[in-house]
N, C-alpha and C positions, 0 to 999 in steps of 0.2 A: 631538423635543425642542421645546417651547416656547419661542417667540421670546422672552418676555422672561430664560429663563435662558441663551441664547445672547449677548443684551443684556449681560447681568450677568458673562459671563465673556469677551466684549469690553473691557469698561472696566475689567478688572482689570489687563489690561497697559498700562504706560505708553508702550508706542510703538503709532504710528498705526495703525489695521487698517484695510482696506478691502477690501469684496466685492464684486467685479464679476458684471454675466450680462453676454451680448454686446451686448445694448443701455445697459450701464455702469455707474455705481455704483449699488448698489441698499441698501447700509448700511454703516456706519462708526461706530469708536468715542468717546467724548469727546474721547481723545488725537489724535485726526487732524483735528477741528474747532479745537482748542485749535493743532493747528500749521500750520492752513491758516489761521489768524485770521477762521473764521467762528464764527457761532452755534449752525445746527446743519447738517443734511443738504439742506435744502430749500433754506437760501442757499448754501452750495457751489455745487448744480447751478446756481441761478441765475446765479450770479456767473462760474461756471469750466464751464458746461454737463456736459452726462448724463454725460461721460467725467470730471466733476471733475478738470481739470488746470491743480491749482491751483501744480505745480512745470514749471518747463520743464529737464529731466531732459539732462546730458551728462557725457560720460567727462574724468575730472580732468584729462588732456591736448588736449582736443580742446576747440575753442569751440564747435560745431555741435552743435544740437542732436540728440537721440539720433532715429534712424531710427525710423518705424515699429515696422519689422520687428525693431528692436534695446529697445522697449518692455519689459522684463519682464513685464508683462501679458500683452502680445501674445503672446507667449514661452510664457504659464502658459497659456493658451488652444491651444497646438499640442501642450501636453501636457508643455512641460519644468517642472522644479524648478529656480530659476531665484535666484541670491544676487548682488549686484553693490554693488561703492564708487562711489557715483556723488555727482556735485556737482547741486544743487537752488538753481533760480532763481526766489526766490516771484513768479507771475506779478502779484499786485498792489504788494506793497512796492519788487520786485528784491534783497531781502535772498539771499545765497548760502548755503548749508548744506552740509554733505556728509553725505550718508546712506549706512544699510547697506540698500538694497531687495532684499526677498526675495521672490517671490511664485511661487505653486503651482496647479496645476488644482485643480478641485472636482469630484467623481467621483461617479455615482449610476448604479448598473449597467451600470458600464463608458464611460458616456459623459460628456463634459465638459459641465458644466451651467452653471459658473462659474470663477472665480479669485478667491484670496485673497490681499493686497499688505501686507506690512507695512516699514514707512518706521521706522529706525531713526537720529534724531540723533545723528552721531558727531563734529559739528562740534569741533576743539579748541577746551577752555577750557568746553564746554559739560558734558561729562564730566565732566573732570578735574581739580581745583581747583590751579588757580597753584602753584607750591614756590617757598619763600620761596629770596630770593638764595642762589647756593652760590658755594663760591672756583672752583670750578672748571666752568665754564659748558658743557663736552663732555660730562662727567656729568651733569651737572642734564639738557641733552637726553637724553641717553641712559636713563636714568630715564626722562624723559616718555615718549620712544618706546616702552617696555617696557610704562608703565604702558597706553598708548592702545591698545596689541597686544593685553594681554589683556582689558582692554575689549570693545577689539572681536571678537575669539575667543568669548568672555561672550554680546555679545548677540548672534552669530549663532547660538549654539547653543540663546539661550532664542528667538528667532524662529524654528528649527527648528522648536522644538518647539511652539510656539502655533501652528504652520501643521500640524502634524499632529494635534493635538488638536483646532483646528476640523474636519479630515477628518474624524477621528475622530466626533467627535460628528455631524455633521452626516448622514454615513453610516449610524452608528447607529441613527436615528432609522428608517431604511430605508420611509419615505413613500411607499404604492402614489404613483407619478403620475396624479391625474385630470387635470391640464391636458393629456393626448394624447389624451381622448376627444374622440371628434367628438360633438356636437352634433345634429346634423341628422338621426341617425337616432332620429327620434322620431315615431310614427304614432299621432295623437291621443294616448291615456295608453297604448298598447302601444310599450313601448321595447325596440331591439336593432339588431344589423348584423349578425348573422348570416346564415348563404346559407338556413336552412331557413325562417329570420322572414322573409326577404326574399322569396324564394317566398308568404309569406301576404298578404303588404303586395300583391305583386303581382297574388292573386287577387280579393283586396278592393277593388283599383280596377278590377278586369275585371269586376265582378259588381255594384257598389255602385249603378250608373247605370239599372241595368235593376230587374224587376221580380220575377225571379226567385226562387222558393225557395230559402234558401239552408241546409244542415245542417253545423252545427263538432260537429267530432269532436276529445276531447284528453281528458286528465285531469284533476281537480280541479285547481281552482288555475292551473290556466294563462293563464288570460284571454280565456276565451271570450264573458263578459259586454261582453271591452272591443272584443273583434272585432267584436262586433254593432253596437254602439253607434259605430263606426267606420263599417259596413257602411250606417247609416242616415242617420249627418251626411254621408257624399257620394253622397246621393240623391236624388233628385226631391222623395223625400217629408222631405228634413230640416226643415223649417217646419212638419211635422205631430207628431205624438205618437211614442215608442216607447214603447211600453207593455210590461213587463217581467212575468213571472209564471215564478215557480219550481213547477213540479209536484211538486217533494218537499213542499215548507214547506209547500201546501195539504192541508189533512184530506181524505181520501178521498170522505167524504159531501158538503163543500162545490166538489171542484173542477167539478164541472158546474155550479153556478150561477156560482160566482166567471168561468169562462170566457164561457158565454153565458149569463148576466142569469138573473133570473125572475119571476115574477108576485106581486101579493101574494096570499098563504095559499098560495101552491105546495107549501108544507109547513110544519108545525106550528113557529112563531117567524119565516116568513115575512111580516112586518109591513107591508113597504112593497116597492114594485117598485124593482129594484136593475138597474141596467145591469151586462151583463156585460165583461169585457175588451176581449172583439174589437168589440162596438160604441166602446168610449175608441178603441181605437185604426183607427176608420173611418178611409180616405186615407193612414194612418200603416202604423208597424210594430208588429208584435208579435213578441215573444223568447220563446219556449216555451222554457224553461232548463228540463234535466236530461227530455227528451221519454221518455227510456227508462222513467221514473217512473208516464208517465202509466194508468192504471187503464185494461185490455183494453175493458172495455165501451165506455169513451168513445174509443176511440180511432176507431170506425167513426164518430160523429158528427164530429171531428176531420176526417176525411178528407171527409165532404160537404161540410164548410165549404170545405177547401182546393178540392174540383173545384166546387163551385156557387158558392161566396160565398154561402148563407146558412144559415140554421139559424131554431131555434124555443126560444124562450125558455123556463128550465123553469115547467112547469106554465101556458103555451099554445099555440095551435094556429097564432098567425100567424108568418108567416113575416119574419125581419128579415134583408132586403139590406147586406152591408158589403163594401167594397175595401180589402181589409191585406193588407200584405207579409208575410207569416211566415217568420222564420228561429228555426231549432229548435235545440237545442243539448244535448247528452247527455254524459257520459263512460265508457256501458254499450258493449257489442260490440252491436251491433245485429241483426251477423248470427248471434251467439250466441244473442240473445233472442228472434229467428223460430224457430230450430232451436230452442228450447226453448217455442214456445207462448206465449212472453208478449207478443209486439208482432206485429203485423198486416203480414204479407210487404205488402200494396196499400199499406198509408200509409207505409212505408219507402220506396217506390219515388214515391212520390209526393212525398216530403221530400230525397227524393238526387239531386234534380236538380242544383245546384253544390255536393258537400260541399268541406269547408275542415275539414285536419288541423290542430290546431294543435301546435306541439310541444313536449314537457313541457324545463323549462329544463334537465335532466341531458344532454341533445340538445343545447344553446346553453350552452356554460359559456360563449363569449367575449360575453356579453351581461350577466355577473353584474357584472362591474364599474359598469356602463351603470345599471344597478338599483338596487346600491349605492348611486352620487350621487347619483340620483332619488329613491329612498326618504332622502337624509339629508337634502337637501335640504327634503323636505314635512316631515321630523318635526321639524328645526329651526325651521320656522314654529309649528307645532303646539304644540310644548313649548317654544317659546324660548330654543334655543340654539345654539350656535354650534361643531358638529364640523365640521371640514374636511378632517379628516387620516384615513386609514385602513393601518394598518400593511400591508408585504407579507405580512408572515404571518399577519395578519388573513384577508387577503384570496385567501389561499392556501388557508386551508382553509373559507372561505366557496366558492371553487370547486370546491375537493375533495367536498363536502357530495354526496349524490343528489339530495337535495331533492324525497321523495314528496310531497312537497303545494305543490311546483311555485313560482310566481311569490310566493302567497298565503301560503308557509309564509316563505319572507325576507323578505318584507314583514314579517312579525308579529317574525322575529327584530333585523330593524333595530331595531324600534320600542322592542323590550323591550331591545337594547343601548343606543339614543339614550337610552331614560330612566336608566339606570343611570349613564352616560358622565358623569366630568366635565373639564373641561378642552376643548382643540380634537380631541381622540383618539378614533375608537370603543373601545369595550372590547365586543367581542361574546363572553359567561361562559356561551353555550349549549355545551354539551359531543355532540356530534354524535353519533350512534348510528348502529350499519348497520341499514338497516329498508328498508323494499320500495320501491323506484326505484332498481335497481342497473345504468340501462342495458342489461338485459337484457329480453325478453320472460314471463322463465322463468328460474329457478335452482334449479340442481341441489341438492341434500339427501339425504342418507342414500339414497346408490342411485337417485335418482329425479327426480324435476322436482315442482315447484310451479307452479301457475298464480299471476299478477301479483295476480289477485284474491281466490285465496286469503292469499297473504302481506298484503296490504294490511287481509281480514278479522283476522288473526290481529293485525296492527300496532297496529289501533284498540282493541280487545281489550285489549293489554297498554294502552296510553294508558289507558282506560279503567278498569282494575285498579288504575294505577300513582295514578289520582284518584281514588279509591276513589270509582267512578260518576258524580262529576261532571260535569254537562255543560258548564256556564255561567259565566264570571267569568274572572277573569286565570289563578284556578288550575286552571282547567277543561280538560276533554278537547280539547272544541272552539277553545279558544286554541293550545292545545299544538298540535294538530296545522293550524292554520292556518285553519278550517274555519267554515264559519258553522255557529252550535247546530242550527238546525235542519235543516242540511243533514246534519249529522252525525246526527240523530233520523232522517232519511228514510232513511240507509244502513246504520243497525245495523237496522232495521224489515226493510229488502232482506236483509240478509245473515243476519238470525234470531237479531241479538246481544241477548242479554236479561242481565240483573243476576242470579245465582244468588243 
């Protein structure tokens, strides 16, 4: 619910409301400034401190003030429903009142969050309007009495009931709580507390300082661009370059010069001498993203570079010395793509010296929350607004979800909820589908098993049908399923998907 329609049915009632958390009041309605004789909320505290106690509170018989422990607040904080006739001492005038104080916990999955107080003036004469003289002055009282009785009968049962329609409402609203998330786990832009992310984080600082080869293994989406980029800012070499290169998004005929450089005329629109990658990234690192990609022939050049440090420009014969860290990064079976003849058993073994699993987030549901904030947080800068709130049942079946496109695919659905969103609310209007990241390796089907990567071909498949080929744009295959275009072009090419 929106604070100002919680405002707005505050000051509907004419007796005081006030909500406490345990560090004190935190809002009040016009009616309780108007009878503490302030102006608003902020001279309250001023004048009467966090706990506003602007009455000093005792029992009609007793001159001593009310105990602690005998507070009705206090009271609504251990959990009771709590109604009492109490006498009120304004602390700045010493004017005397007598109230009907009501106040009740505040409930949010079962725990007490807060308390609601409402201060009912039942002072005589304040009620009830004078009766003109009678002859007989035992009945005129007795009249009064009757009348004050059901008065106050009256507003205990309408202060019943505004204390349970603020629960009402208030619980309604059913607010995931982001103020229990911790903070602190956050590993440059890779966020989680999870035991299997923590395991990553821990291999990224055992590996970051040295010099070693390092290969991430995971599926799209996961964030293996961000591990790298982790793996390099606590390194020797962070003051130097990471130089980044996708082997899919390159054209087949240009990834040899794009890697190492080449001469001018090396081949026909070879104009000028172009440096290649791994010279940008001399002293530095280079990220070889998606290495499963890269084309058999060059992979045995690849492998010189990594045991010599050098190689030869295309189209000359000298040789260029460079010092780069390489870390490779795939989301293919590696050792499926030796057993099949397309990647080179020696450069495998030559890149698997520290691998680093990452894990797809169907692995880390207790990390989605963490995501969640993260991603609303950036799209609120982005787009200029202001969500704060995310329903639990939002947020229930944002963890329910598989999430085959991993980190990369709720990022894309935040982003497309934050724009739609108005108000402080997400509204996320993706309707989830079962599609391949079911937490399994393999699922069963008419009798038989499916391989991950067959479901996943078939998945893009339909994405693909469903945008009638589209690749590009909001309404594109490649947004749908979380994916950059051209990484999406390099794996329908892998998998043999073509447009009939």
């Amino acid at each position: 619910m929106k604070r100002a329609e919680i405002n707005a049915i505050l000051d509907t009632t004419p007796n005081a409301v006030f909500i406490f958390t345990r560090d004190g009041i935190t809002r009040c309605n016009n009616a309780a400034v108007r009878m503490l004789g302030v102006a608003s909320i902020n001279e309250l505290r001023s004048r009467y401190g966090r706990r506003g106690e602007g009455f000093l509170l005792r029992w009609p018989k007793n001159l001593l003030p009310l105990r602690e422990d005998e507070h009705p607040v206090t009271r609504a904080f251990k959990g009771e429903k709590v109604t009492e006739i109490l006498l009120a001492v304004h602390a700045g005038t010493g004017e005397e009142i007598t109230v009907r104080a009501t106040a009740a916990p505040i409930l949010a999955k079962g725990k007490i969050i807060g308390a609601v107080s409402i201060h009912s003036d039942i002072t005589w004469g304040k009620r009830i309007c004078p009766c003109p003289a009678a002859a007989d002055p035992g009945s005129d009282l007795l009249t009064q009495e009757m009348a004050l009785r059901r008065q106050a009968e009256n507003d205990l049962h309408k202060a019943k009931v505004e204390v349970q329609a603020l629960k009402d409402r208030i619980q309604s609203a059913d607010i995931y709580p982001f103020h229990e998330i911790n903070h602190t786990y956050h590993f440059g832009e890779v966020i989680g507390h999870s035991r299997c992310l923590e395991n990553v984080f821990f291999r990224v600082e055992a590996v970051a300082p040295q010099d070693s080869t390092v290969l991430l293994l995971g599926e799209t989406g996961t964030g293996k661009g961000l591990v790298a980029r982790a793996i390099h800012n606590r390194s020797l070499r962070k003051n130097r370059p990471l130089v980044m290169v996708n082997c899919t998004a390159l054209p087949a005929s240009l990834i040899e010069s794009e890697l190492f450089g080449r001469e001018k005329g090396a081949f026909t629109g070879a104009s000028a001498q172009q440096l290649g990658r791994f010279e940008m990234a001399d002293k530095g690192t280079i990220l070889l993203d998606e290495i499963g990609d890269l084309p058999f022939e060059l992979q045995a050049k690849l492998l010189h570079v990594i045991q010599d440090g050098e190689f030869s420009r295309l189209g000359s014969s000298r040789t260029v010395k460079v010092d780069v860290r390489i870390i490779a990064a795939t989301n293919r079976d590696l050792y499926e793509e030796m057993r099949l003849g397309r990647f080179r058993e020696d450069l495998f073994y030559r890149l698997n010296i520290f691998p680093i699993t990452i894990p797809p987030l169907r692995d880390r549901r207790e990390d989605i929350p963490l995501l969640v904030e993260y991603f609303l947080e950036k799209f609120n800068r982005k787009l200029g607004k202001n969500i704060r709130n995310v329903t639990s049942e939002t947020m229930d079946r944002l963890m329910a979800h598989a999430w085959p496109g991993n980190v990369r695919e709720l990022e894309s659905v935040i982003e497309r909820a934050a724009i739609v969103s108005q108000g402080a609310t997400l509204q996320v209007l993706d309707r989830f589908a079962p599609g391949p990241g079911r937490g399994q390796d393999e699922v069963q089907e008419q009798g038989g098993t499916r391989a991950l990567v067959e479901l996943e071909r078939d998945y893009i498949s339909q994405v693909l049908r469903r945008t009638n080929w589209r690749i590009e744009g909001n309404n594109g295959a490649a947004h749908i399923l979380g994916i950059n275009p051209s990484t999406l072009r390099g794996r329908m090419r892998k998998e043999g998907i073509r447009r009939p």
